[in-house]
N, C-alpha and C positions, 0 to 999 in steps of 0.2 A: 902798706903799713908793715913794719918789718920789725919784731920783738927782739928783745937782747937775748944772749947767751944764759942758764938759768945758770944763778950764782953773781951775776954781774949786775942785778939791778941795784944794789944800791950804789954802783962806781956810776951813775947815770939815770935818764930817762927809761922807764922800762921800754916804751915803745919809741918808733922814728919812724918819719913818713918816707913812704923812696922818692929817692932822689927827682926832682922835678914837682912833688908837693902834692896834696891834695886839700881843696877846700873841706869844714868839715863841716859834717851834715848829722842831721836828727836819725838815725838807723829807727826803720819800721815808722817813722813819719808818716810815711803818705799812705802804709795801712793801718795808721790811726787814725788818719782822717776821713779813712774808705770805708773804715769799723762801724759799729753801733756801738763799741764801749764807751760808757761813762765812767767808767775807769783805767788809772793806768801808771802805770810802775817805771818809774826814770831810773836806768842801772847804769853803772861807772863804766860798763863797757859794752865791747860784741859780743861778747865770750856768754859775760854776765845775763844779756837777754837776750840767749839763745836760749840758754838755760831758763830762764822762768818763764819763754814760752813753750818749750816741753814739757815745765810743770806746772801750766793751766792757769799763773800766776795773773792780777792784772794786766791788761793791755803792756807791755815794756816797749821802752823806746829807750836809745844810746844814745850819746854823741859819738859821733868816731874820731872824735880826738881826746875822749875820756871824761876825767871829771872837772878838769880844767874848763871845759866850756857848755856854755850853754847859751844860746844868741835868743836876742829879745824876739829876732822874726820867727822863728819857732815857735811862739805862744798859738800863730794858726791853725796851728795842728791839735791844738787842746780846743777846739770851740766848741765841742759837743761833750768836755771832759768836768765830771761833777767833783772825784775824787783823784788825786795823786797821791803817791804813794814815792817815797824817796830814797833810793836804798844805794849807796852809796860805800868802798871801801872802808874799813875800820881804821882809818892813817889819818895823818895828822892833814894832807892833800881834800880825801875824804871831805872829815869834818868842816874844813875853810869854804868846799865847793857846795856842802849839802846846802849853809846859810846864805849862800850866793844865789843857788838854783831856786830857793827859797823866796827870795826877794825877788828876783826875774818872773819869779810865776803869780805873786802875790801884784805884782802892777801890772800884768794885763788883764783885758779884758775879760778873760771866763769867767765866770762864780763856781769855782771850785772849793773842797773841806780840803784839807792838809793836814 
């Protein structure tokens, strides 16, 4: 993954994958599913949940392709998960993804609060 030059994010995507692509995946997935949390914090980025797990925050998990995705097969990783918690950029991307990720977590199967 290869970030733009600072100053250039609005001439583009902030981020681009290198050249040859990578599938994306749930970041800290499969140590949510290795956890005992019933809790856990869905953040826009890497960056994002690195940071709230130095500060002690819910379980966080990414996508690493950002807020843009969030795939239905990932709901496995929530089966032991009571609460999420959705924190998501302050942008207009943000707000469209929050109700997205919203809806994807609301039809599977956990019983989670929101």
């Amino acid at each position: 993954k290869l970030r733009c030059w600072p100053g250039e994010e609005d001439s583009g995507p902030k981020y681009k994958n290198y050249p040859g692509g990578n599938e994306s995946d749930l970041y800290g997935g499969q140590e949510l599913l290795d956890s005992k949390s019933e809790e856990v914090l869905i953040t826009e980025g890497e960056f994002d949940r690195l940071i709230a797990r130095q500060n002690s925050l819910p379980f966080p998990v990414s996508s690493t392709a950002g807020a843009g995705t969030f795939k239905q097969d990932w709901l496995k990783y929530f089966a032991k998960v009571r609460k999420v918690y959705i924190s998501l950029d302050n942008d207009l991307q943000g707000e469209k993804r929050y109700a997205e990720n919203y809806r994807i977590i609301l039809s599977g199967e956990a019983r989670c609060d929101y």
